[in-house]
N, C-alpha and C positions, 0 to 999 in steps of 0.2 A: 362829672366825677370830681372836678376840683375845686375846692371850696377854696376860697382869697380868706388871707390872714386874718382878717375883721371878725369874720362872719365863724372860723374857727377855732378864734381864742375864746368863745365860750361853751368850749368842747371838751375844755380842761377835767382833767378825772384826778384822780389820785393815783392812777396808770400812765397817763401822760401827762404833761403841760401844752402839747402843741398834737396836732392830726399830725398825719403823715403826706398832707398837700398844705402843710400850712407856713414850711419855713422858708427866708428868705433871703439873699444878702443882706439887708441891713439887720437879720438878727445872728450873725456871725459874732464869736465871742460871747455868745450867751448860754446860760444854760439850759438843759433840755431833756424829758423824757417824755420818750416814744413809745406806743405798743401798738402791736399787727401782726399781720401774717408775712414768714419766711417767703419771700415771692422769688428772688433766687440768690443764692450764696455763691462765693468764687476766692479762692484761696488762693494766695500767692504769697508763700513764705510765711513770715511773721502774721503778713497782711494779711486778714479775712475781711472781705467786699459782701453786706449783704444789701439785697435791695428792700425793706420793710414798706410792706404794704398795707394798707386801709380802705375803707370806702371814699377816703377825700384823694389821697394819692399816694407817690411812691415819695421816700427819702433815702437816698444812701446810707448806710451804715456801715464804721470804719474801726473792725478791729484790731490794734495793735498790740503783738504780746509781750515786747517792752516796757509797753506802757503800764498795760493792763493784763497781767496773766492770767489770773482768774475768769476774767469777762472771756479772755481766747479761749481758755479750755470749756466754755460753757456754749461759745459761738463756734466751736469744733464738732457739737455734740446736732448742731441744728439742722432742719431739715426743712424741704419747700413744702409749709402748708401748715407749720410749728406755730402754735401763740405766742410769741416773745414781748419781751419789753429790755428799753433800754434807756442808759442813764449816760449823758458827757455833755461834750460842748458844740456848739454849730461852731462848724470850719468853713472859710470858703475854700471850695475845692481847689488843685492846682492848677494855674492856667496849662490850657488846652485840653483839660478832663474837665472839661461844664456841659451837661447832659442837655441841650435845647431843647430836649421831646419833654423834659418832665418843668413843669413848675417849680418845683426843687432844684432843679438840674445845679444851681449856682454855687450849693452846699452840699454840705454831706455831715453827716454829727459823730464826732471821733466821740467813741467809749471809755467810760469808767467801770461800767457795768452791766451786767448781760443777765436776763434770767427767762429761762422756757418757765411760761405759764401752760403750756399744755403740747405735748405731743403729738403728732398726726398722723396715721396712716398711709401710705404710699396712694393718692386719688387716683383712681381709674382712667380718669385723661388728665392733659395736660392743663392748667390754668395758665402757667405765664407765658402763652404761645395762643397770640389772637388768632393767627392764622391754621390752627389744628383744626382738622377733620372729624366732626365727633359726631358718633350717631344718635341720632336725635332720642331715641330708647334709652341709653344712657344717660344722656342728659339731664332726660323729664325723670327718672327711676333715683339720680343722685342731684336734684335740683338745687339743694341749699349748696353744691359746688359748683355748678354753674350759673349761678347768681353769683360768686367770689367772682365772676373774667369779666374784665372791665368792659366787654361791650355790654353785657348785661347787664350790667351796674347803671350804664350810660343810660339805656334804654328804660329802667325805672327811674332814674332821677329825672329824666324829661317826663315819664309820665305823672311824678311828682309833681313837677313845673306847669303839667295841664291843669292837674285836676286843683292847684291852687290860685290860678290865672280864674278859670271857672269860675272859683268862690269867690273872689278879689271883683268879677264884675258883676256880679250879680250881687251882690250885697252893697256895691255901689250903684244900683238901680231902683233897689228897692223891694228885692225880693227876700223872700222870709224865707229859710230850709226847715225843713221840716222830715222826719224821717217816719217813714211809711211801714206796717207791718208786714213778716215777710210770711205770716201763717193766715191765709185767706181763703176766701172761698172761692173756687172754679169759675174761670168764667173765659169764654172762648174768645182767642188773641191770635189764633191761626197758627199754633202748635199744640202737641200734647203738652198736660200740666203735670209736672213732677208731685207725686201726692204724696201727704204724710199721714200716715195713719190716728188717730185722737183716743188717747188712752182712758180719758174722763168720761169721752162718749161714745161706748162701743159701737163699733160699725159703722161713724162715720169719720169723716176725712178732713181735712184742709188742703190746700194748693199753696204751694210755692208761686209767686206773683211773675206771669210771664212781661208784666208793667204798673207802675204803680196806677192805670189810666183811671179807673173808676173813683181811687180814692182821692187822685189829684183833682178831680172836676168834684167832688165832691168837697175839697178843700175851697174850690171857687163859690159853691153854693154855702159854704162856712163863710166867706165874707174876706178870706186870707186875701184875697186881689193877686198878690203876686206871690206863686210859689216855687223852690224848684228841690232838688236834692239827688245826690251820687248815690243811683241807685241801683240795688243789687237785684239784678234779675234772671230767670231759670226758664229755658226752654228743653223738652225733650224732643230734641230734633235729631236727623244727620247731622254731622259734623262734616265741614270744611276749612278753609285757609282763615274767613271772616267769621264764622261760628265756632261758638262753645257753647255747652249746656248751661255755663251760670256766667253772667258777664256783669257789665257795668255800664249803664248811662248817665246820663245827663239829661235828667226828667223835669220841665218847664210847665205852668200853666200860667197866663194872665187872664186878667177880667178885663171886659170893658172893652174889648179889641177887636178890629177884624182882621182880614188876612191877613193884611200889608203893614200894619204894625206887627204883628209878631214876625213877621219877616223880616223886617225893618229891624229891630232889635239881636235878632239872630246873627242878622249879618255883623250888625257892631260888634257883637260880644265876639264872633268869631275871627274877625280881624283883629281886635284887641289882644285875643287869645293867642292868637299864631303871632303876632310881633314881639307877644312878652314871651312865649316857648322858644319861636325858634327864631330870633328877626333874621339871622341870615339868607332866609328862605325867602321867595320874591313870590307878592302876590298878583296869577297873570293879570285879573281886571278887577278893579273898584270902584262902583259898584260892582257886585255879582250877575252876570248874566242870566236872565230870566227866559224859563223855556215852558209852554205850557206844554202837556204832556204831546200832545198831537205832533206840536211842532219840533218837539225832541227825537219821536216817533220816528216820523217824516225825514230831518236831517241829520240824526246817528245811528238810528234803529236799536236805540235804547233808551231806557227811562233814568239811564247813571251815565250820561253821555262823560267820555273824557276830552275835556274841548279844550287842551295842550297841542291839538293837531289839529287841522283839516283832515280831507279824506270825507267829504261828508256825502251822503247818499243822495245819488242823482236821479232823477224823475226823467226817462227814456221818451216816454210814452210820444208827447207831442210829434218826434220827430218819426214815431212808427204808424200812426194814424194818415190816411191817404187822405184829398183834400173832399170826399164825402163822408170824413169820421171814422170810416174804418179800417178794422187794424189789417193792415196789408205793407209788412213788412216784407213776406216772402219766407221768414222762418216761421216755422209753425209752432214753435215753440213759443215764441212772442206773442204769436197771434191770437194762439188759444188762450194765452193767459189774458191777454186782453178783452178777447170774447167773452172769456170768464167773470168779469169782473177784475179782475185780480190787477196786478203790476209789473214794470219792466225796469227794472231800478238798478245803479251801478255805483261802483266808487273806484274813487281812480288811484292804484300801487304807482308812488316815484321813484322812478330807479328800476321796474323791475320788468322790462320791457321784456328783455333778455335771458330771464328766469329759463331754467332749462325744463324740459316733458317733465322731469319727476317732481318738479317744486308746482308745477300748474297740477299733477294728477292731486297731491299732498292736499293743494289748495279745494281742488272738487270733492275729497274724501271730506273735509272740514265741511265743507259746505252742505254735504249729504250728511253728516254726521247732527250737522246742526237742524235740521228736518228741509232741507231743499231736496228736490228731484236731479239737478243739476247746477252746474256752472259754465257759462260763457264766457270767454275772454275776446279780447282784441289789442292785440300790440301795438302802439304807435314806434317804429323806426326813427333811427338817428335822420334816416333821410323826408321822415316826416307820412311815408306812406305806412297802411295802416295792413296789419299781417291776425292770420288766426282762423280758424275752422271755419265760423263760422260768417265771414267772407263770401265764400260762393255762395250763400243764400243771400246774404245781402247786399252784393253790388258793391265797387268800392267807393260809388258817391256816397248812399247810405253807411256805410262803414265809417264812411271820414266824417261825416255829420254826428253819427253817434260817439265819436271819438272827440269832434269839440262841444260838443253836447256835457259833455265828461267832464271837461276842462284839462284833456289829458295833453303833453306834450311829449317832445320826441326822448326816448324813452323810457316812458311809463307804460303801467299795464292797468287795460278797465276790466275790469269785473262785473261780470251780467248776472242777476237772477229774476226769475219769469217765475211769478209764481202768487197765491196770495197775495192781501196787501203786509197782514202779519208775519209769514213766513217770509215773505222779500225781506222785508224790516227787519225782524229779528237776524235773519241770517247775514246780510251783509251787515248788520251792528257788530255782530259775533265775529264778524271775519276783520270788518274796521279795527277792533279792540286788539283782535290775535297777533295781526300784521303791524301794529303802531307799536306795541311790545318788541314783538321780532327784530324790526327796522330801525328802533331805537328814535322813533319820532315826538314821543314826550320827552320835552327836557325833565329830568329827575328831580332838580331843586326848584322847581315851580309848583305853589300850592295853586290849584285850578280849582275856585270852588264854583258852584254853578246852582242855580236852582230849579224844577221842574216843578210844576204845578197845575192845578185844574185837571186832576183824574179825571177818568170817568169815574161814577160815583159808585156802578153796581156792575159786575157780570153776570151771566145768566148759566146757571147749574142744569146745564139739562138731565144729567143724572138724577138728583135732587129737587129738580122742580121748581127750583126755587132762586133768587135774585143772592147774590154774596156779595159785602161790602167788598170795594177792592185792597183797601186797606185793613182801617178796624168796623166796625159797626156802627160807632161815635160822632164820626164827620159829620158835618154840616152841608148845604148843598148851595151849590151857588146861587146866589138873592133871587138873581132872575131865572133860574130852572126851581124853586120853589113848587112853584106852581105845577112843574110834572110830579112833584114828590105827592101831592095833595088832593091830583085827580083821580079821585076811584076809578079802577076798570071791572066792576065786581064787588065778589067779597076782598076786601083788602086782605084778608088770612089767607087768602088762596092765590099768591100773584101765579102772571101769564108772563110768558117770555115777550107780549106787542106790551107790557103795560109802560106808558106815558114815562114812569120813572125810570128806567132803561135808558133814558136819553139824558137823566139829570148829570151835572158833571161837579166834583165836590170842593168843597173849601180845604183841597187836601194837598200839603207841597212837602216835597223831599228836596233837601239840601247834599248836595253830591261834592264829592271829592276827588280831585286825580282819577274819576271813573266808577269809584267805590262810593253806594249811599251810605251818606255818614247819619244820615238820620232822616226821618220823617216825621211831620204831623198833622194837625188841622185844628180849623176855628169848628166849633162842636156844635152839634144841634144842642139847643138849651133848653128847646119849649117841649112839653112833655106830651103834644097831640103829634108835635113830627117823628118824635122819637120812637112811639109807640108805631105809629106809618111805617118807620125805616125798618121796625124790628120784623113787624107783619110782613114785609116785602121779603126779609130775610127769612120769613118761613116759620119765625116763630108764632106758638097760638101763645094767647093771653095769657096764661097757666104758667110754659113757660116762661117769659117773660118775666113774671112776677119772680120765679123760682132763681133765675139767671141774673136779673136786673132790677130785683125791687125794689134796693135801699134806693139806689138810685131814681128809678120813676117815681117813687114819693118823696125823694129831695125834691126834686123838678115842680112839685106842684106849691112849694115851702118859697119860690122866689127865686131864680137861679140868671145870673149874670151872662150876658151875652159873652164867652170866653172861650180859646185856645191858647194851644200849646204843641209842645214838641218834643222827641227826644233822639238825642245823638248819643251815638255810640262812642265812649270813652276808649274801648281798645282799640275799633279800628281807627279814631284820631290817634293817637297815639302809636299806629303803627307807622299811619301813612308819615306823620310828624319826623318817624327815625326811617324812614326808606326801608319800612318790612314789606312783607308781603302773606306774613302769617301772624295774626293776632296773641300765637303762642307764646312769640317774641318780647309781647310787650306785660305779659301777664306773669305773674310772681311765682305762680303754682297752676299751670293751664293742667288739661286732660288730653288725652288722645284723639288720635281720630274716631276711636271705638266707646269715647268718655270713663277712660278709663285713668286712675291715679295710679303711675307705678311705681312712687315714692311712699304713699300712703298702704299702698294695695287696697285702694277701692277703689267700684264698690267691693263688699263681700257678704259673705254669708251671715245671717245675723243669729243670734243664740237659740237658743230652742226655750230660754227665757221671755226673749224679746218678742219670741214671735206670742210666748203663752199668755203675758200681762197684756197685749193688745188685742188677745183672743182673734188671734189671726194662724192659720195653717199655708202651707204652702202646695197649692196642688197641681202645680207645671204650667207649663202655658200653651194655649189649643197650637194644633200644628194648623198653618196655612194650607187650605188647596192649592196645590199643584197646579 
């Protein structure tokens, strides 16, 4: 929020000469005009104390009505939230009144002259009070006043600081920006598409771009090599804490590359990135930690591992299996899952040995909430003997084995779940994630970036019948599974849930953040007989295809570069950048949870004009069964 004297003497207006963060001691004795916002006023006698606020900072202002009576009776008249300007000389303050919170603190600018450039309304909450409780309805409903409190302010000029960090390295790499149109045609990105209606061409549509991906690989087959741009994108989704309907990324393609260069560069530009936003922030490891999906799986039971902590998921199993293979641990619960297929996986709470009946039931409600059928624990004691239910079925030899199996010590708590390999995973990921929050086991000013890669390439829609990328459609499939993408089992229009490509795994990596993916991408299929394969698998017939993908499959046949890319999310960098935890935070004019503007009041109803010149009526929308 404070801009240094340099960078704000060419701010100068014919309103001011100096910001309101830009004076200093050694410009005492000089002269000066300020203009801002009344941010608070305070009378004492002759003396009126105001504090003059702006975007760069605070400066005291000192009016005296000996000096200056005119300017008093005009600074009498003032209120918090008033446009003023003012005219005198920098003082330094009197020793033992120097303000050390503000940048200014060392002066103050005694008046000649006072004039309200505009009056203001009594605001609805408070502005010069960081610490007011304001409800978030308000907030969003009078946003252009809460963008005036300086934590907001703070939290756009760092995402300032991103998004020009961003452009600073990648225009020192050698990449071209290029800005992509935002009136396109439909094409499936794994949300609905926000449509606009075409007033030129009755009765048909365009789409608001859920990414710029087709046109950006299309930039590759232009010959651009390296492209990227701050792009504006629209999902009609749910809304949560990391989602909004229209957001902002950071959309990258290069040519000529395989995985591990664009990975390679990502990571630079992102280190680069966080040391010129925030260097006070500590990056946990350089290089980034590379997870391919399985073994993120496997060791956090998540694909956004937050790896600012241990607590990582333990594999039971060995020590439940008797020395003929089977599972005969004597809990049946274990057994069966083992007999199942399935798994017996744990992670070890420190500290929480002791936890009382109602924090362990809280714990099994999460657990089943998260789709498990149960939860088992086992306490390790200060005395190092091992306590908990499920004990008399296992012996306390076996109990103490599963416990240093854990890596648990005396008082911590393991956590069991028996159940799928999926379900195990996900759940204790889910409970990993809840409990490191709760516990306070990620340090807060550590950026933890991490990467996961090598999806699987397809899951199988048994609804649908059909193969779905697990990402976009796009990806590429790793060199050596190729060849499962390639073997017919069939008509290739007609996949099977056994066919060969089921098993390929893709050129597809996500870059995570303190827990949260901050983005995703891949090196793309480029050759135009795999891509049509990929589409076929996905259930498309040729028809479609053409209708959904055409420009593009007849680029592909024009010469098309071996290329990937990626894109990250600009809001939630930027949140995690200021310690949010709601994207709203960091966005200028965000929407609701219901996507709704309640500043704007949209959406709304549109005229009975607008609907007639698009030859469009409006006739309800089907009611869902029940």
């Amino acid at each position: 929020m404070i801009e240094t004297p340099s960078s704000a003497a060419s701010l100068a207006t014919p309103y001011r000469t100096h910001t309101c963060g830009a004076l200093r001691a050694s410009d005492a004795g000089s002269p000066a005009r300020l203009a801002g916002w009344v941010h608070r006023r305070r009378d004492y006698g002759k003396l009126t104390f105001i504090d003059l606020r702006d975007r760069h900072g605070i400066t005291q202002v000192v009016v005296d009505a000996g000096d200056a009576p005119e300017a008093s009776e005009v600074a009498a008249r003032m209120r918090p939230e008033f446009v003023v300007a003012f005219e005198g000389e920098v003082a330094l303050r009197q020793p033992g009144t120097e303000n050390a919170k503000l940048e200014t603190g060392a002066v103050e600018l005694q008046v000649r002259t006072a004039t309200i450039l505009n009056e203001a309304k009594t605001p609805p909450f408070y502005i010069n009070d960081p610490d007011a409780q304001i409800d978030e309805t308000l907030r969003l409903k009078y946003r252009y006043l809460d963008l005036r409190r300086e934590a907001m302010q703070r939290r756009l000029l760092l995402r300032s600081r991103l998004v020009h960090a961003i452009r600073e390295v990648h225009h020192g790499s050698g990449f071209v920006e290029v800005e992509t149109p935002n009136l396109i045609k439909s094409t499936p990105e794994g949300a609905r598409d926000f449509i606009v209606p075409s007033r030129l061409q009755p009765g048909e549509v365009y789409a608001l771009p859920q990414s710029p991906q087709q046109l950006k690989q299309l930039l590759m087959v232009a010959g651009v090599d390296r492209y990227f741009q701050i792009a504006r994108c629209f999902r009609d989704e749910d809304l949560r804490g990391d989602r909004q309907p229209e957001f902002t990324q950071l959309d990258l393609e290069m040519s000529f590359v395989d995985e591990a260069t664009v990975m390679d560069f990502v990571e630079r530009m992102a280190i680069e990135v966080s040391r010129a936003v925030v260097p006070e922030r500590a990056l946990l490891a350089t290089p980034f930690p590379r997870f391919t999906y399985a073994e993120a799986m496997e060791r956090f039971g998540s694909d956004k591992p937050d790896v600012r902590f241990a607590m990582e998921l333990v594999d039971l199993e060995p020590e439940l299996r008797g020395t003929d293979g089977a599972a005969a641990s004597g809990f049946r619960v274990f057994d069966e899952a083992l007999a199942g297929g399935g798994r017996v996986k744990a992670i070890t709470v420190p500290g929480l040995a002791d936890a009382p009946r109602s924090r362990i039931d809280e714990l099994t409600e999460a657990a089943k909430r998260f789709g498990a059928r149960g939860l088992a624990h086992l306490s390790v004691e200060a005395s190092g003997s091992i306590k908990g239910p499920i004990v008399k079925f296992l012996g306390d030899d076996l109990a103490e084995r599963l416990a240093a199996r854990a890596g648990a010590a005396p008082g911590d708590l393991v956590l069991i779940v028996a159940d799928t390999t999926a379900v195990t995973n996900d759940v204790l990921g889910r409970l990993r994630a809840e409990l490191g929050t709760q516990l306070g086991l990620a340090d807060p000013d550590v950026l933890a970036y991490a990467w996961v890669h090598r999806f699987p390439m397809y899951q199988w829609d048994v609804e649908n019948g059909r193969w779905d990328a697990t990402h976009n459609p796009f990806s590429g499939v790793v060199p050596e599974d190729e060849v499962l993408l390639t073997t017919a089992s069939g008509d290739p229009a007609l996949p099977t849930p056994d066919d060969p490509a089921g098993r390929a795994r893709a050129m597809q990596y996500d870059i995570v953040l303190n827990g949260w993916e901050l983005g995703g991408g891949s090196v793309r299929i480029w050759r135009h007989d795999l891509l049509e394969r990929s589409f076929a698998l996905q259930g498309y017939t040729r028809e479609r295809m053409q209708n959904m993908f055409g420009a593009m499959l007849e680029a592909f046949e024009y010469g098309a570069p071996p290329h990937g890319g990626i894109a990250l999310g600009i809001d939630r960098w930027a949140a995690l950048l200021s310690y949010q935890v709601n994207i709203r935070e960091v966005m200028a004019f965000p929407k609701t949870q219901s996507g709704s503007d309640l500043m704007l009041d949209a959406p709304s109803e549109p005229d009975a004009a607008q609907y007639a010149e698009l030859g469009l009526r409006f006739v309800g929308v089907p009611t869902r069964p029940s």
